[in-house]
C-alpha positions as CSV (number, residue, x, y, z in Angstrom):
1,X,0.0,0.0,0.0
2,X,1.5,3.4,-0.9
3,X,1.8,6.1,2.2
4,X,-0.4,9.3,1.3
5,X,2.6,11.4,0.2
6,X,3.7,8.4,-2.5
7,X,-0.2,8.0,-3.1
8,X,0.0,12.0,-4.0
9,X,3.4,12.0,-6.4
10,X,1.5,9.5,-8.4
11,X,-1.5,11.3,-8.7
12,X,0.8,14.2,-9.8
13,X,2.6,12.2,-11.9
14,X,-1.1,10.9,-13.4
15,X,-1.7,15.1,-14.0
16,X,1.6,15.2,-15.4
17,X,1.2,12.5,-17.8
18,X,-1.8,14.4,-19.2
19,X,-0.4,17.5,-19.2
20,X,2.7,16.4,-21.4
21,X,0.8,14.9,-24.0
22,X,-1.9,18.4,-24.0
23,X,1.4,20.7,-24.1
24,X,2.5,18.6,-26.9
25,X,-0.6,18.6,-29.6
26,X,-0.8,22.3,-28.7
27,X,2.9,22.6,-29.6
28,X,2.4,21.1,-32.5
29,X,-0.4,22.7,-33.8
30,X,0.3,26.1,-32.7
31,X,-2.0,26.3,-29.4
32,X,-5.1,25.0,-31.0
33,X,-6.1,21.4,-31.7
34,X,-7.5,21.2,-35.3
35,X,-11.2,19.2,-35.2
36,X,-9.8,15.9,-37.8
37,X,-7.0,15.4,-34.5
38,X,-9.1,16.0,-31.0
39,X,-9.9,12.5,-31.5
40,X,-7.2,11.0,-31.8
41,X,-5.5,13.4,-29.0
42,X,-8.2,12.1,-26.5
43,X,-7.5,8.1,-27.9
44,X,-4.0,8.9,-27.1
45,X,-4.4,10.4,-24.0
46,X,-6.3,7.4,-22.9
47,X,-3.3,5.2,-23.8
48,X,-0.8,7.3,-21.7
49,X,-2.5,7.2,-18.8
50,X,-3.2,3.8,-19.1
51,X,-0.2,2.8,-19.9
52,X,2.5,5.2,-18.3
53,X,1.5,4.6,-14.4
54,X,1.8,1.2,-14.1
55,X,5.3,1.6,-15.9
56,X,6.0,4.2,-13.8
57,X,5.4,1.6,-10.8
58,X,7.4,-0.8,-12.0
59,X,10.4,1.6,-13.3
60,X,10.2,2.3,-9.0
61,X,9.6,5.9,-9.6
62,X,7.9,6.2,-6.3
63,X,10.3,4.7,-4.0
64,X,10.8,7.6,-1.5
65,X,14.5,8.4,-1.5
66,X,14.0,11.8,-3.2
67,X,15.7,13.4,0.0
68,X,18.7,12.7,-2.0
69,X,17.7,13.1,-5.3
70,X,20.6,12.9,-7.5
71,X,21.7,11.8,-11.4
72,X,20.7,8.4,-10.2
73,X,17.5,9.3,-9.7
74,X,17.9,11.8,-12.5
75,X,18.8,8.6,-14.7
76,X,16.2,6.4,-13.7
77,X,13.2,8.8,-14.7
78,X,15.1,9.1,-18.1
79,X,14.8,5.2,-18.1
80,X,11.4,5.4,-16.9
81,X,10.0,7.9,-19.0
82,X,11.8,6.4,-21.9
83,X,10.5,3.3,-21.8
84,X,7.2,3.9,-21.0
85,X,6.8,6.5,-24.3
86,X,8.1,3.3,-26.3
87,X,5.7,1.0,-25.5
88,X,3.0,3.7,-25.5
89,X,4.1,4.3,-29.1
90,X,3.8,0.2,-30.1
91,X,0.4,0.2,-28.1
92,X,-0.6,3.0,-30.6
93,X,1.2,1.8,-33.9
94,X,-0.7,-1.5,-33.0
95,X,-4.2,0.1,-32.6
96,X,-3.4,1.6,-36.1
97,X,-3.3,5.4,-35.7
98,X,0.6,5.8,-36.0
99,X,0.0,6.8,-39.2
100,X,-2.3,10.3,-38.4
101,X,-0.3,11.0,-35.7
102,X,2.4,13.2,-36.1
103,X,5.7,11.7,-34.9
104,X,6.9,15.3,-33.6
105,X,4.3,14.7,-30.7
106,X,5.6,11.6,-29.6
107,X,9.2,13.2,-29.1
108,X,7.2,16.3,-27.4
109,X,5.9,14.5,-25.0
110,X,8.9,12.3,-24.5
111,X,10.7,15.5,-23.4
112,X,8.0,17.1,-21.9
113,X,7.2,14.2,-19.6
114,X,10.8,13.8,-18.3
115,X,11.2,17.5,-18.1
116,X,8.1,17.7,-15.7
117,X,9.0,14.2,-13.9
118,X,11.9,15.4,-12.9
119,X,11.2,18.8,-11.9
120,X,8.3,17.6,-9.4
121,X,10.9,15.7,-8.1
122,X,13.2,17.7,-7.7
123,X,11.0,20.6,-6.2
124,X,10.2,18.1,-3.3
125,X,13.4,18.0,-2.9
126,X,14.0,21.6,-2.4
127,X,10.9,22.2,-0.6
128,X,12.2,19.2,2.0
129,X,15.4,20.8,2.4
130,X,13.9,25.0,2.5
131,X,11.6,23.6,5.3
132,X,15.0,21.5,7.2
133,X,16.7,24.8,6.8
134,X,14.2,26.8,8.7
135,X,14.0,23.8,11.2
136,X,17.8,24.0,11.8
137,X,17.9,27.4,12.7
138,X,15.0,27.7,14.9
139,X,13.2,29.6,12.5
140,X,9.4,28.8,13.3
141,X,7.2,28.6,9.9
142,X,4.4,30.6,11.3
143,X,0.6,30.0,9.5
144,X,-0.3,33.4,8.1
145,X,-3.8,34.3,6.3
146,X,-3.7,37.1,3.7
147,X,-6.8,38.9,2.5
148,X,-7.3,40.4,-0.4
């Protein structure tokens, strides 16, 4: 069973995943989606985030040692990311739409997805270690609510 904070980097990760492949059809097609491709962006999207989170899983994205996130780490999202783009692209080549889809997407969303994998994890990282700081010194975080 995942802990709540693992439980919430995946659902991140889920909102990533969508994210990347929206950021890349509106790359490609110059911030709006033209009608003959929506389809095919939503059949898509379905296969990423069918796809990508169990490979995620597996790839043990989510084991929680980002305290000391490093190239390691760096590394393995690049291997999890990679590979989890690749089979996406045979699960779409085999349903048969490879062919309307515009290849530029799928290297998009490659970088996209890694790009955004790795900089939620590595903001947890700094926001762990801003928080320690302020710890170590005595520095008490104080709640504070701003109107307006």
């Amino acid at each position: 069973m995942l802990k709540p904070k693992l439980l919430l980097i995946f659902a991140t990760d889920i909102l990533l995943i969508a994210a990347s492949l929206a950021a890349s059809f509106l790359l490609r097609f110059d911030l709006f989606i033209p009608e003959p491709y929506r389809p095919l962006f939503i059949n898509s999207l379905i296969f990423c985030l069918i796809i990508k989170p169990p490979i995620f899983v597996l790839m043990k994205l989510y084991r929680p040692i980002w305290n000391y996130a490093s190239l390691h780490e760096a590394f393995l999202v690049l291997k999890g990311v990679t590979i989890a783009s690749i089979i996406t692209i045979a699960a779409i080549m085999a349903w048969g739409a490879f062919k309307s889809v515009p290849r530029s997407i799928f290297i998009l969303d490659w970088m996209l997805l890694f790009l955004m994998v790795l900089g939620s994890r590595i903001q947890i990282r700094v926001l762990k270690r801003f928080l320690r700081s302020h710890k170590k010194r005595g520095e008490s975080l104080e709640k504070a609510l701003i109107i307006g």
